[in-house]
C-alpha positions in Angstrom: -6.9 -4.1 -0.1 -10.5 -3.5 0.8 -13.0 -1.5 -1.3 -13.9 0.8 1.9 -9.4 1.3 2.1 -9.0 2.4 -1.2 -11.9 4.9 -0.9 -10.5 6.2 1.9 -6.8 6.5 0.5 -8.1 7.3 -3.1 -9.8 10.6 -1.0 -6.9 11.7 1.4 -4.2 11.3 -2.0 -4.7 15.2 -3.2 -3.7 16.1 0.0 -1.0 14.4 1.0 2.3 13.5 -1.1 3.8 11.0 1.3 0.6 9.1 1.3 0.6 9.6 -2.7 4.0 8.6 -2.6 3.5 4.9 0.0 0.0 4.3 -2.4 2.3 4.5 -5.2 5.1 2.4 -3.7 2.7 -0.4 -2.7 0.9 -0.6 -6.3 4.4 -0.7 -7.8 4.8 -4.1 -5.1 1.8 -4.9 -6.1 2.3 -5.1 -10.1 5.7 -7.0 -9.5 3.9 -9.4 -7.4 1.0 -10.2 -9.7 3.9 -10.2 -12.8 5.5 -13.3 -11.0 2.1 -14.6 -9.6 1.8 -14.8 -13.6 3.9 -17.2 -14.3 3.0 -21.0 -14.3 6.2 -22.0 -13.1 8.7 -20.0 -10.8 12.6 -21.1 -10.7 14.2 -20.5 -6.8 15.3 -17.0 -7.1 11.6 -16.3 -8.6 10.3 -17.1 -5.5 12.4 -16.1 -3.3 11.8 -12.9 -5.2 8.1 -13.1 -4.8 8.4 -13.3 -1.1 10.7 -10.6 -1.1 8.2 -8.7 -2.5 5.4 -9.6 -0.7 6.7 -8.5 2.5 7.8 -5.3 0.9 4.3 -5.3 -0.4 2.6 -5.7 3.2 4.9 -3.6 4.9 4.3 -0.9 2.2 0.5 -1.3 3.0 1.0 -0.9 6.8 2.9 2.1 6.9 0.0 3.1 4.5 -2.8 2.3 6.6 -0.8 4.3 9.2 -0.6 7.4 7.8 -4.7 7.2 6.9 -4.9 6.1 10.6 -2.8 9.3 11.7 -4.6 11.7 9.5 -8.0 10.7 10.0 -7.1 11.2 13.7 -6.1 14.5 12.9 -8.9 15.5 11.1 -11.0 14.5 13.6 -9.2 16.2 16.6 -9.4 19.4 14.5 -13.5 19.3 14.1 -13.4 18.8 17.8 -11.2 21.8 19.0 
């Protein structure tokens, strides 16, 4: 994820759950991921594991980038009224 993302998450967190709750989700992806990226040598399952996870992992940061997508537009529909 990019620097300018995470700011933008890290500052909408406190005031949503759900987002807390996908940001949450996706790191969890994320640590799994970089646990099996790890290892020098992965047997099948492993990787079919990994790519499990890495969809998971993208579609967790989707429906992420979503919701900051969908609230900034709300915020900024609400300065304009």
């Amino acid at each position: 994820m990019e620097q300018n993302e995470e700011e933008r998450i890290a500052a909408l967190i406190p005031h949503n759950p759900d987002l807390k709750a996908a940001y949450e989700e996706h790191q969890n992806l994320k640590a799994q991921v970089d646990t099996l990226q790890m290892k020098s040598f992965l047997s099948s399952e492993e990787e079919l594991d990994k790519k499990k996870l890495q969809k998971l992992k993208l579609a967790a940061k989707t429906k992420m980038l979503r919701m900051v997508e969908e609230i900034t537009r709300g915020q900024g529909n609400e300065q304009s009224a």
